[in-house]
Structure formats: C-alpha cells, structure tokens
KEVOKOL-741571 format. One record per atom (N, C-alpha, C): residue in three letters; z negated, y, x negated. Coordinates in Angstrom, 1 decimal. Example, Ala and Ser with C-alpha at 12.3 -4.5 7.8 and 13.67 -1.06 7.14 Angstrom:
# residues 2
   dovo       pz       py       px
    ALA     -7.8     -5.7    -13.2
    ALA     -7.8     -4.5    -12.3
    ALA     -7.8     -3.3    -13.2
    SER     -7.1     -2.2    -12.8
    SER     -7.1     -1.1    -13.7
    SER     -7.9      0.0    -12.9
//
This chain:
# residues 201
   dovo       pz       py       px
    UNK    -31.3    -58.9     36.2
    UNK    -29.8    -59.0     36.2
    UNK    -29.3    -58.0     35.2
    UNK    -28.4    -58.3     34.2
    UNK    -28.0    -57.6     33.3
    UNK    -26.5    -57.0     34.1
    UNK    -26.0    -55.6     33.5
    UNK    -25.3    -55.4     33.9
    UNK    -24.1    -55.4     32.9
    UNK    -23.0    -55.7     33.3
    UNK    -22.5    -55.7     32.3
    UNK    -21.8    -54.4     32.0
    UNK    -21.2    -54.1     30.7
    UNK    -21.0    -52.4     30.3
    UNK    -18.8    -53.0     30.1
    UNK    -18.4    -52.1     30.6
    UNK    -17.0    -52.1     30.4
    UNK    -16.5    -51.4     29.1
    UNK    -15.9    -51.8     28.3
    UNK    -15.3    -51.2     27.2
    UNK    -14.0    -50.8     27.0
    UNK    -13.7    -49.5     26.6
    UNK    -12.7    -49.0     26.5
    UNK    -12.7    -49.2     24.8
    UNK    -11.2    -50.1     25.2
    UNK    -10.2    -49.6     24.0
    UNK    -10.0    -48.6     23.2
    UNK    -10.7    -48.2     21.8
    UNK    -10.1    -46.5     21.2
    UNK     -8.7    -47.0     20.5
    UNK     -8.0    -46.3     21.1
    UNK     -6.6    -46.4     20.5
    UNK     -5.9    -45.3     19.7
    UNK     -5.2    -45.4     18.8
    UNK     -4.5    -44.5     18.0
    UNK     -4.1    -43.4     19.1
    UNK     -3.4    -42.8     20.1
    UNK     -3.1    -42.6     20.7
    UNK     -4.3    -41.7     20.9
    UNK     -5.2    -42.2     21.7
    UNK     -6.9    -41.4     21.6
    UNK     -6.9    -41.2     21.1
    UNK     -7.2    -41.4     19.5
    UNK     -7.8    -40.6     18.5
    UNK     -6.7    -39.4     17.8
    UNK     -5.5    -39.6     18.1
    UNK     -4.7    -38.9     18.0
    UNK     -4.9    -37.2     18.5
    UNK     -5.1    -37.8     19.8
    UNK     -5.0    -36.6     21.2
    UNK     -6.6    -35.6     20.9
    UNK     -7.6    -36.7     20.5
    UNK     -8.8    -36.4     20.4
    UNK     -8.8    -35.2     19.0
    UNK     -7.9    -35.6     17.6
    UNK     -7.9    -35.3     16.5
    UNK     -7.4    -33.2     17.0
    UNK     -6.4    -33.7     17.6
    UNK     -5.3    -32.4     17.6
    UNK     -6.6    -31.4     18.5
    UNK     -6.7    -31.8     19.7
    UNK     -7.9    -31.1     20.5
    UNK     -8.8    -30.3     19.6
    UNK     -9.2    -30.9     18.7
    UNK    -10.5    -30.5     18.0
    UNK    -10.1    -29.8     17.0
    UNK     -8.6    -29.8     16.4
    UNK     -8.0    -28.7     15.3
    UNK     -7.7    -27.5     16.1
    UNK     -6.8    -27.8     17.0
    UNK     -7.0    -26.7     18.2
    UNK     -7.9    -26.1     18.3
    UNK     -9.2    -26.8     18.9
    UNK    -10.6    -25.7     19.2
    UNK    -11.2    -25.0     17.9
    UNK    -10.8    -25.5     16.8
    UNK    -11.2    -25.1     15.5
    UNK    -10.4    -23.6     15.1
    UNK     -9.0    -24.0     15.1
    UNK     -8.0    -23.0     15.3
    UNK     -8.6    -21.9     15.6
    UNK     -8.8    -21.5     17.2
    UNK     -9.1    -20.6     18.1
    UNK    -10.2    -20.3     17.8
    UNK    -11.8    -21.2     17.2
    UNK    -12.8    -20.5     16.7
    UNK    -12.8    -19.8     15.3
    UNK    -12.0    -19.8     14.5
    UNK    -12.0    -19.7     13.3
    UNK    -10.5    -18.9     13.2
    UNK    -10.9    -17.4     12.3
    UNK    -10.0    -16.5     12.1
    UNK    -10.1    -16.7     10.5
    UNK     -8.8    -16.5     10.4
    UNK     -8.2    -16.9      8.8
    UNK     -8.9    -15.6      8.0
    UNK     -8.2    -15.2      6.6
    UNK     -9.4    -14.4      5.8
    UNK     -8.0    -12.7      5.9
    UNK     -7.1    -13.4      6.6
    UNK     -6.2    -12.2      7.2
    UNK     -6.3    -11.7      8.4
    UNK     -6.9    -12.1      9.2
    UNK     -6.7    -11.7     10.2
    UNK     -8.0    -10.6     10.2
    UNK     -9.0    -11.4      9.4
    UNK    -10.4    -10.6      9.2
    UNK    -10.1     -9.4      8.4
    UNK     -9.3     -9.7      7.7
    UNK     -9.2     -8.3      6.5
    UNK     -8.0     -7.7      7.1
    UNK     -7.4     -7.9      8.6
    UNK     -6.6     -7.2      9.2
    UNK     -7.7     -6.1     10.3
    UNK     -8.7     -7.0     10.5
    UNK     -9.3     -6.1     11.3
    UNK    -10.6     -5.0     10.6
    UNK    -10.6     -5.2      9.5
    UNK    -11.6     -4.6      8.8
    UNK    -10.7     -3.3      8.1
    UNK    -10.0     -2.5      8.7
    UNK     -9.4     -1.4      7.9
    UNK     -9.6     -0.3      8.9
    UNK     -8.5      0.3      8.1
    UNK     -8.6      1.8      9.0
    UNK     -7.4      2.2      8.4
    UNK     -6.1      2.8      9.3
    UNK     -4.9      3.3      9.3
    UNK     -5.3      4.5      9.5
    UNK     -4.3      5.7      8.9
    UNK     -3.8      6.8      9.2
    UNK     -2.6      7.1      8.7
    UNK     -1.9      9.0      9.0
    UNK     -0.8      8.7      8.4
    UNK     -0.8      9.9      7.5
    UNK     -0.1     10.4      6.6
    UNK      0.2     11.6      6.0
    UNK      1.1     12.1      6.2
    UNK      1.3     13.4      6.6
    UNK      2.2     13.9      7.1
    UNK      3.1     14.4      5.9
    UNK      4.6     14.1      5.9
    UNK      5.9     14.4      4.6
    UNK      6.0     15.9      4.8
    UNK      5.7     16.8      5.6
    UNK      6.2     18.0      5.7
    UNK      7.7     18.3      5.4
    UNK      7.7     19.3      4.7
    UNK      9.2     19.5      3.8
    UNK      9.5     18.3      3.3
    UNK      9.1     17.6      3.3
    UNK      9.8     16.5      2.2
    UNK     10.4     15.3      3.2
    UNK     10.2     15.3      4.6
    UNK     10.5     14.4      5.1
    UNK     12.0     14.0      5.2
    UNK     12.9     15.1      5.2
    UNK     14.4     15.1      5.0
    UNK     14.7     14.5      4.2
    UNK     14.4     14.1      3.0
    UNK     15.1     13.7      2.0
    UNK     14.0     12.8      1.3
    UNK     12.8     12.6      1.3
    UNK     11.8     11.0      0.9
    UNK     11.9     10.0      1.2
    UNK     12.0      9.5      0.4
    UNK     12.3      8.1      0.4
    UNK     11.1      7.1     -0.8
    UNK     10.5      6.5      0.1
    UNK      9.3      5.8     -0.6
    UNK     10.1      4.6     -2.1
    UNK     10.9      3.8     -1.2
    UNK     11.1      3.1     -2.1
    UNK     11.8      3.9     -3.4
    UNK     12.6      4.7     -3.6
    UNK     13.2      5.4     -4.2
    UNK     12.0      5.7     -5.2
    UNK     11.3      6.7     -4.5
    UNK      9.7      7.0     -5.5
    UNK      9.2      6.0     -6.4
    UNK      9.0      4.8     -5.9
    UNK      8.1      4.0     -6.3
    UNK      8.8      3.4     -7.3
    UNK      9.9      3.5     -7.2
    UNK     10.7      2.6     -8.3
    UNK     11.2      3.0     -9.1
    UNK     11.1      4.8     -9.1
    UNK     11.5      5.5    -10.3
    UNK     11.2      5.2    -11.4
    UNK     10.1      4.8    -11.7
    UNK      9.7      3.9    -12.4
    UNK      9.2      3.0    -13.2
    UNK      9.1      2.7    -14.4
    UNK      9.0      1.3    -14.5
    UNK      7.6      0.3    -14.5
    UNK      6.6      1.8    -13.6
    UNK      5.2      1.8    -14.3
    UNK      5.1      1.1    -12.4
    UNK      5.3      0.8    -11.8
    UNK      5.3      0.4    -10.3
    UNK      5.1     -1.0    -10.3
    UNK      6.0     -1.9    -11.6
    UNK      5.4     -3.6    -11.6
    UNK      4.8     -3.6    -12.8
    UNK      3.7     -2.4    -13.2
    UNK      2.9     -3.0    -14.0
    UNK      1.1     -3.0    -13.2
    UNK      0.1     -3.7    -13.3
    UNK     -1.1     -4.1    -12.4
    UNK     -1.2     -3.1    -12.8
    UNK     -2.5     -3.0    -11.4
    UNK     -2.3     -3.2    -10.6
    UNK     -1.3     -2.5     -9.5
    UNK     -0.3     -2.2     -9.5
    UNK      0.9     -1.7     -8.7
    UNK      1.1     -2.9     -7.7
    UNK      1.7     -3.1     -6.9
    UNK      2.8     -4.3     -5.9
    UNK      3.3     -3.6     -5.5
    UNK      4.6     -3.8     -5.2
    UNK      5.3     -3.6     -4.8
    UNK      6.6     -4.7     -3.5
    UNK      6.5     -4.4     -2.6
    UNK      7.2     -5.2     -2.0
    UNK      8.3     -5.2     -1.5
    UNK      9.5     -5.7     -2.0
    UNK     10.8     -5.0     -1.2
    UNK     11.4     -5.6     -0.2
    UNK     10.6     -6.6      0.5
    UNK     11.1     -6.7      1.7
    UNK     10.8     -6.2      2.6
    UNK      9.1     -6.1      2.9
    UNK      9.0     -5.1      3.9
    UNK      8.7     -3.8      3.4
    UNK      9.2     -2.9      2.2
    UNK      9.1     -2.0      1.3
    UNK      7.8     -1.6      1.8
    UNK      7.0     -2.3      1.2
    UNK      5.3     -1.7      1.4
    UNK      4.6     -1.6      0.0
    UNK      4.0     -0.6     -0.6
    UNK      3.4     -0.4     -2.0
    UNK      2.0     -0.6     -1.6
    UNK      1.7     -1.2     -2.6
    UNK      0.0     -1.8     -2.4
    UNK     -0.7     -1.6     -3.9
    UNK     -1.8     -1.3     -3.8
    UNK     -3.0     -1.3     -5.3
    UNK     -4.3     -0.7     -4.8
    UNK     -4.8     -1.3     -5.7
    UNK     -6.3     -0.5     -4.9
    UNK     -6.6      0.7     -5.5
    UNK     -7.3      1.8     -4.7
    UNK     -7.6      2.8     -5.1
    UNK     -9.5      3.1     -5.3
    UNK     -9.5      4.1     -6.2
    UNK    -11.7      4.2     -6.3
    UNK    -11.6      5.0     -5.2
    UNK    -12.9      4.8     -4.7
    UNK    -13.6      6.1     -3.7
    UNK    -14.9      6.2     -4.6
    UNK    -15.4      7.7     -4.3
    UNK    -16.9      7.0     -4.7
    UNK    -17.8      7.2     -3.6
    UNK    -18.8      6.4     -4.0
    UNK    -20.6      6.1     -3.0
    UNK    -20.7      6.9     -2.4
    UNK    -20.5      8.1     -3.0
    UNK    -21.4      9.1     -2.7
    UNK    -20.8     10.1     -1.4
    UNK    -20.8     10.5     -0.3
    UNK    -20.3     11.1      0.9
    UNK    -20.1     12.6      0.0
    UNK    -21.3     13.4     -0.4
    UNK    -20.9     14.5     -0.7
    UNK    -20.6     15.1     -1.7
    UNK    -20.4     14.2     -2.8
    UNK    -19.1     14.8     -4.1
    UNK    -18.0     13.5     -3.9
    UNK    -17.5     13.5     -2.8
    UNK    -16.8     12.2     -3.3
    UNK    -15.5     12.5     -4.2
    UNK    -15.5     13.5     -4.8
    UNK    -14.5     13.7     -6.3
    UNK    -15.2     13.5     -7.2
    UNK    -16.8     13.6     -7.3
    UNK    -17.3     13.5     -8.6
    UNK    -16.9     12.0     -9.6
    UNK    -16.2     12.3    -10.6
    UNK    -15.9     11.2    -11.1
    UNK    -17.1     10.2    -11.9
    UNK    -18.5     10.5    -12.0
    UNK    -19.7     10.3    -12.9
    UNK    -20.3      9.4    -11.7
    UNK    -20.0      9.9    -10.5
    UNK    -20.6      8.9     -9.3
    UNK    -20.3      7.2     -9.4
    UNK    -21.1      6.8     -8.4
    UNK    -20.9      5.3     -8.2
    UNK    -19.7      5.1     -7.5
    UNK    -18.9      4.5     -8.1
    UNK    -17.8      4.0     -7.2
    UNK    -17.3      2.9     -6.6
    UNK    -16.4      2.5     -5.8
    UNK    -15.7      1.5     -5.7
    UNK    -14.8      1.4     -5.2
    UNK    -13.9      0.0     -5.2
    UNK    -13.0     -0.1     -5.5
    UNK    -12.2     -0.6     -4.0
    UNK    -11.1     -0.2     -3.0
    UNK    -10.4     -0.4     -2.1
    UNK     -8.9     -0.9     -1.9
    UNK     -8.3     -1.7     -1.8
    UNK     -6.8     -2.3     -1.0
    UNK     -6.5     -1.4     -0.4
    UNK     -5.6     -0.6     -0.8
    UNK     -4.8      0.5      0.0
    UNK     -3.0      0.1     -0.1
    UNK     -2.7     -0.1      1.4
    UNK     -0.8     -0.1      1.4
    UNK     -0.5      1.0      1.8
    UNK      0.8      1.2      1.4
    UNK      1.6      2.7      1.8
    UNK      2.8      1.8      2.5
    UNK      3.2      2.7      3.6
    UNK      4.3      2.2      3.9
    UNK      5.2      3.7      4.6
    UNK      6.5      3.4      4.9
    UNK      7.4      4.7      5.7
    UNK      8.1      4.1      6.5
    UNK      7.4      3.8      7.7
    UNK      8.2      2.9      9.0
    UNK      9.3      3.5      9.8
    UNK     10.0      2.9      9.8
    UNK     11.1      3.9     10.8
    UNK     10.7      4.5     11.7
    UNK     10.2      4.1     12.5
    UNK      9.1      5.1     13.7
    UNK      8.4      6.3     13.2
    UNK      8.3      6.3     12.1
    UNK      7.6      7.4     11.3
    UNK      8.0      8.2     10.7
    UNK      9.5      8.7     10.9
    UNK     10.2      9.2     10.0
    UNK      9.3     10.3      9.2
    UNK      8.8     10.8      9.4
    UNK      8.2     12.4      9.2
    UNK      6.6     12.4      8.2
    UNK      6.2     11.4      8.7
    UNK      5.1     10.7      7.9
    UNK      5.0      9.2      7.0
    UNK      3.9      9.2      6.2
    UNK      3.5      7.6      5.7
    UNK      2.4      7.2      6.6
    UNK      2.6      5.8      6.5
    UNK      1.2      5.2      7.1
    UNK      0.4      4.3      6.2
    UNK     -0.5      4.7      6.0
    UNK     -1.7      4.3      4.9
    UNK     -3.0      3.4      5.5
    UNK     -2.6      2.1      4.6
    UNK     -4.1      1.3      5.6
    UNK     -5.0      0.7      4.5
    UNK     -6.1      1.2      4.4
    UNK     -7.4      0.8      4.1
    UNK     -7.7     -0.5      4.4
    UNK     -8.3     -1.6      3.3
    UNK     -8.7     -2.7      3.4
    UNK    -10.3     -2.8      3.1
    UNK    -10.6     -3.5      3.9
    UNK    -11.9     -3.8      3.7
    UNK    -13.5     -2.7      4.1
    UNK    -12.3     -1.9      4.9
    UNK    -13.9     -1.2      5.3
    UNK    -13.7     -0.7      7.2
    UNK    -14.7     -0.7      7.9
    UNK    -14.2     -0.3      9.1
    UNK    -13.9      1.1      9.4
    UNK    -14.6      1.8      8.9
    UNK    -14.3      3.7      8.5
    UNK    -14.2      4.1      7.7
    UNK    -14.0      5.0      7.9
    UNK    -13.6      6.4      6.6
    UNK    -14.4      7.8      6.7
    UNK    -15.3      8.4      5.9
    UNK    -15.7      9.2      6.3
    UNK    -14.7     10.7      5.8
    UNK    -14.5     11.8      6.6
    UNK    -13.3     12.9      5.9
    UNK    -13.3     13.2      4.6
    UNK    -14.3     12.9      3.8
    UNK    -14.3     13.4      2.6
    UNK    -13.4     12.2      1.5
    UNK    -13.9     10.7      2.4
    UNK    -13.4      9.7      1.7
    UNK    -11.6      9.6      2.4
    UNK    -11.4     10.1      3.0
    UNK     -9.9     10.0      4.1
    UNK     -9.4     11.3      3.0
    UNK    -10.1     12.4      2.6
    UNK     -9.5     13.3      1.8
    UNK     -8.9     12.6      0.2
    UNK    -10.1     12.5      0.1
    UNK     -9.7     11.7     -1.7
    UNK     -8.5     11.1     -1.8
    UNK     -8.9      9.7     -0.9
    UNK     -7.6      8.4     -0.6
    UNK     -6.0      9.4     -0.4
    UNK     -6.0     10.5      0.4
    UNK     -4.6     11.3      0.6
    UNK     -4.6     12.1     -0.7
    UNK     -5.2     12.5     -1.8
    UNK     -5.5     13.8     -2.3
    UNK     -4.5     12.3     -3.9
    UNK     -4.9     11.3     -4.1
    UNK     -4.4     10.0     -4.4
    UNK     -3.2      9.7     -4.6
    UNK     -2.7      9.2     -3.1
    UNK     -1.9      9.2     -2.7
    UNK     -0.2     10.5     -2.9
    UNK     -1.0     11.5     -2.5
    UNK     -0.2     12.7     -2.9
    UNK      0.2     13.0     -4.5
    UNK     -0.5     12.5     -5.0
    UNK     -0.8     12.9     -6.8
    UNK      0.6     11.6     -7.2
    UNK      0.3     10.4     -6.3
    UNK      1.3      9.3     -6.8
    UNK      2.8      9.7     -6.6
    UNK      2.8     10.2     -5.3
    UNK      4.3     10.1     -4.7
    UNK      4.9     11.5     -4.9
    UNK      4.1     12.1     -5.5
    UNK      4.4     13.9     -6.1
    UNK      4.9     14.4     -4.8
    UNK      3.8     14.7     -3.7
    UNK      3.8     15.2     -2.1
    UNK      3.2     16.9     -1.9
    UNK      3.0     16.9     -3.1
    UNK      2.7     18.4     -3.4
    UNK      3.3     19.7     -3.3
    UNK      3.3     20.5     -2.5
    UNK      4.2     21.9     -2.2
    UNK      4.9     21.9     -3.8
    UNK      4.4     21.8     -4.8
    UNK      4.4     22.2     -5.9
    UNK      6.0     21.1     -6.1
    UNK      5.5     19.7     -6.1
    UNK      6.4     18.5     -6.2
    UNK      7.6     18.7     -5.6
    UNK      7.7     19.7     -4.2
    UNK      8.7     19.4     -3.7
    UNK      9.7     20.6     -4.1
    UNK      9.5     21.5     -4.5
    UNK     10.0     22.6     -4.6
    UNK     10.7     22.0     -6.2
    UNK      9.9     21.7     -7.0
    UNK     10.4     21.0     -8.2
    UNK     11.5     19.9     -8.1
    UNK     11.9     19.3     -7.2
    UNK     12.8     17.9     -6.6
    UNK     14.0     18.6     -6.3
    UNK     13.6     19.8     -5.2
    UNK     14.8     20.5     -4.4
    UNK     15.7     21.2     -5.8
    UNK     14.5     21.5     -6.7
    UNK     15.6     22.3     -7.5
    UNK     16.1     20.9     -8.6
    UNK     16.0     20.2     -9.0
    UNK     16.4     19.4     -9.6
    UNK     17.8     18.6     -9.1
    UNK     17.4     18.3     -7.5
    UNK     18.7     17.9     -6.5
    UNK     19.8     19.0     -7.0
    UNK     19.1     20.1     -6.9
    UNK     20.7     21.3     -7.0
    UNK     21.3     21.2     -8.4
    UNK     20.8     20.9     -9.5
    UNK     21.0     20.7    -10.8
    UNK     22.1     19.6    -10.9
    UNK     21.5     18.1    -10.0
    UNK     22.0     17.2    -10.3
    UNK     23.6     17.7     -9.6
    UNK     23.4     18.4     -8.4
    UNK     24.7     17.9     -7.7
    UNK     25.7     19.2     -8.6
    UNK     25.1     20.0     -9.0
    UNK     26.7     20.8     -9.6
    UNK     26.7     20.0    -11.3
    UNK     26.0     19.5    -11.7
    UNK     26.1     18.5    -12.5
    UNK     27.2     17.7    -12.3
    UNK     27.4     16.9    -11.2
    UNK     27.7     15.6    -10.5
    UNK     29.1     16.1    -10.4
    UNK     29.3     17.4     -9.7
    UNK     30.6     18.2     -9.3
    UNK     31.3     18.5    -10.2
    UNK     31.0     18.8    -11.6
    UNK     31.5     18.9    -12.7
    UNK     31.9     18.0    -14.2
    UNK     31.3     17.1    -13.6
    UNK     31.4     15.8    -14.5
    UNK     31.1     14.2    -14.2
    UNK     32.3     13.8    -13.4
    UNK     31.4     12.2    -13.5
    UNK     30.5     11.2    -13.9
    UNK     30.3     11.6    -15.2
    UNK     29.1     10.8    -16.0
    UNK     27.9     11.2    -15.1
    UNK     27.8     12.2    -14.7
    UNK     26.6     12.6    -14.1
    UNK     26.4     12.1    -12.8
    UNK     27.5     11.4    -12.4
    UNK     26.9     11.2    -10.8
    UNK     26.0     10.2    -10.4
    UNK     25.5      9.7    -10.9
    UNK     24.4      8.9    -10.9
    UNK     23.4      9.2    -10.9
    UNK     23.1     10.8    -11.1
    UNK     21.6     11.9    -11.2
    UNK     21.7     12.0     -8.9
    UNK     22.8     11.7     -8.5
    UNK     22.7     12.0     -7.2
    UNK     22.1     11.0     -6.6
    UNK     21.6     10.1     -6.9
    UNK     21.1      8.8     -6.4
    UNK     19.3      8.7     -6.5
    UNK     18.6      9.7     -7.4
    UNK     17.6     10.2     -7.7
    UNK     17.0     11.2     -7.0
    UNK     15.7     10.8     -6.4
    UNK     15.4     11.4     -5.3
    UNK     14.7     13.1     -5.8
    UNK     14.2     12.9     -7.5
    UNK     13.4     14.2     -7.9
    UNK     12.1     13.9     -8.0
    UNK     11.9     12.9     -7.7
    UNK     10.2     12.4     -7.4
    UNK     10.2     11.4     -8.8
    UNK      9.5     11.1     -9.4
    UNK      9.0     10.4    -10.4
    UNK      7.4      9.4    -10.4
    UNK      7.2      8.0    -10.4
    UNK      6.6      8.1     -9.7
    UNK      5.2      8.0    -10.8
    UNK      3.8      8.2    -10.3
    UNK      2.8      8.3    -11.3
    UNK      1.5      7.6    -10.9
    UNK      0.2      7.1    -11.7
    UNK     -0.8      6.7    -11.0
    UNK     -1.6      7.5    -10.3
    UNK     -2.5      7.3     -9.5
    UNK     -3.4      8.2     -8.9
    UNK     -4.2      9.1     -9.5
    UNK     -4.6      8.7    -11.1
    UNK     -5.4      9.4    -12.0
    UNK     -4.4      9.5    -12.9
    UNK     -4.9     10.8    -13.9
    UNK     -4.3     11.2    -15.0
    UNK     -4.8     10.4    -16.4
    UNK     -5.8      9.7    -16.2
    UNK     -6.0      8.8    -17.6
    UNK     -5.8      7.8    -17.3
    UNK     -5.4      7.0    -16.1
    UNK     -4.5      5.7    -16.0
    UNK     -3.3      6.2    -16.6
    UNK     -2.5      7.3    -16.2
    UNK     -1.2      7.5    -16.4
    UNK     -1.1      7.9    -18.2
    UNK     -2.0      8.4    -18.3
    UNK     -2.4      8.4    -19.8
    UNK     -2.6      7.1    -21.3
    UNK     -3.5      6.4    -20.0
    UNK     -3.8      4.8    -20.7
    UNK     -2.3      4.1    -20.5
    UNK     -1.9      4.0    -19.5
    UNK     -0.5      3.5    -19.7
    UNK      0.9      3.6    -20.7
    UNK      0.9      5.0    -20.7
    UNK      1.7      5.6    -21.5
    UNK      1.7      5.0    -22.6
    UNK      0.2      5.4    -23.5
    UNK      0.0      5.0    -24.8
    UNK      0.3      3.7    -25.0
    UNK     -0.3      2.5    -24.2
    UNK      0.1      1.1    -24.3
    UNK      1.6      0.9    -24.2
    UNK      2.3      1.6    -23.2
    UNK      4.4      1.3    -23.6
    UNK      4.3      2.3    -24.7
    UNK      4.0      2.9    -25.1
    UNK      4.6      3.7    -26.6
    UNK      4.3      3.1    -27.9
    UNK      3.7      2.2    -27.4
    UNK      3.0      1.4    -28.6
    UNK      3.5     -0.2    -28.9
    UNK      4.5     -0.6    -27.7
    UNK      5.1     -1.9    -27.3
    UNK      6.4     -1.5    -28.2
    UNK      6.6     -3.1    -29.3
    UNK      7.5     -3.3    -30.1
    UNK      8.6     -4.4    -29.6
//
C-alpha cells in the first residue's frame, strides 16, 4: 500500500518569513568589522592638569592648517581627532626610533564628562604595555603642546593677547586663540610638512 505524502504549498509569504529569519540569524552571528575593531582597543585618559581651565581640543587642532592634511581627521561633529600613531616592537626601548615599528588608529576626544582630562582609544590591539601607553601619551602631548613648558607659554601669550585686545580693536581676535598651536607627533613629520607648504605655488 503506498502512502500517500501531503504537499505543502511554498509560498512567497514562506519564503519571505523564511528569507528574513535567516538574515536575522546571520545578523546576530556575524559582528561587522566595527564592532570588532570596537572591541579590539584599549581606552585611557590623560590628565589636562593646569590646562584643563582653558583647553579646548577643537580650538588646538584647528589652529592649524596642518590638521586636514593626511594623515590627520578630523571630525567636527563629534569633535573627535583621529590618525595613526608608530609604537615600536620592541617593549624595552620603545623610543628607540631604529627599532621595528608599527603602525596604530589612535582617537582623541574631550567628552564633557571629562572635563579635566582626554580620552584616548587605541585601535587594533587588546593591550598596552606601560612603556607603549607612555610613548602613545608622550605623542600625544608633543601634538596638543600639554607640556608644563606649553602651558606656561599659552598663559603668557593669553596675557599679551588680552591687554593687546584692551587697547586696540584690531587685536581682538588674538582673544579667540587658545595659545596652543597645533603640531605632528614627530619633529620630522612637522619638518617634512613644512618644507612641502613652503614649497607650494
């Protein structure tokens, strides 16, 4: 006796419901190449010290005009500065500049929550060892001129601009200038750059 087998209908409708299900399960197994290079970092913060009263990132960064040249980003909506910075290989010279190096995605940002500090996030690695967390801030500080040295140089400049400002209107536009200038992380990027705008006709 044969039996017979009942058939179901595939209907659009099914294959519909079937299609979405399976992008769905796909979805959920499968993390985008952000969310992966969201979880592969390492945040910390730098502390502004003296300078937290009166720094202002965006202000720095846009001093000038060297901020939208590569690799610089800059973002002004969620005012976040981005470019990669070198570490090198090596754990115990990691200043030696002759060492093997490579190359990191690093953002800066000054979140409101943070008045006092930056928060700095590393791409693409899951730690940091202190010597390489030193460099990356030692970097960092050299860009945004965060140096005891930098700040004392700003404060007196501020004082220049404002009896400047007090005594002659042409000048008041020095009061909008934070004293900060901004620069690359190395002295022969900021070097190689120079020469190339000095040389632009």
């Amino acid at each position: 006796m044969i039996k017979k087998i009942r058939r179901f209908p595939i209907t659009s409708n099914w294959l519909d419901r079937k299609g979405r299900e399976e992008l769905m399960e796909a979805k959920e197994n499968t993390k985008t190449d952000e969310e992966e290079e969201e979880e592969e970092s390492v945040v910390f913060e730098i502390p502004l010290g003296e300078a937290a009263g009166t720094f202002s990132l965006e202000k720095t960064v846009c001093s000038h005009g060297l901020f939208m040249m590569s690799p610089n980003q800059w973002d002004p909506l969620s005012r976040t500065f981005s470019r990669p910075l070198r570490l090198s290989l090596s754990d115990s010279h990691p200043h030696d500049s002759t060492a093997t190096t490579c190359s990191l995605s690093v953002s800066i940002s000054h979140p409101p929550h943070l008045p006092r500090s930056l928060l700095v996030r590393v791409y693409g690695t899951p730690c940091l060892s202190p010597e390489h967390r030193e460099s990356l801030v030692g970097q960092v500080v050299r860009m945004l001129r965060l140096s005891e040295t930098d700040e004392r140089n700003a404060r007196e400049f501020r004082k220049v601009a404002e009896a400047a400002a007090a005594e002659e209107e042409n000048y008041s536009c020095l009061r909008g200038f934070g004293g900060r200038v901004f620069r690359s992380p190395t002295l022969f990027e900021d070097m190689v750059k120079c020469i190339l705008l000095c040389n632009c006709q």
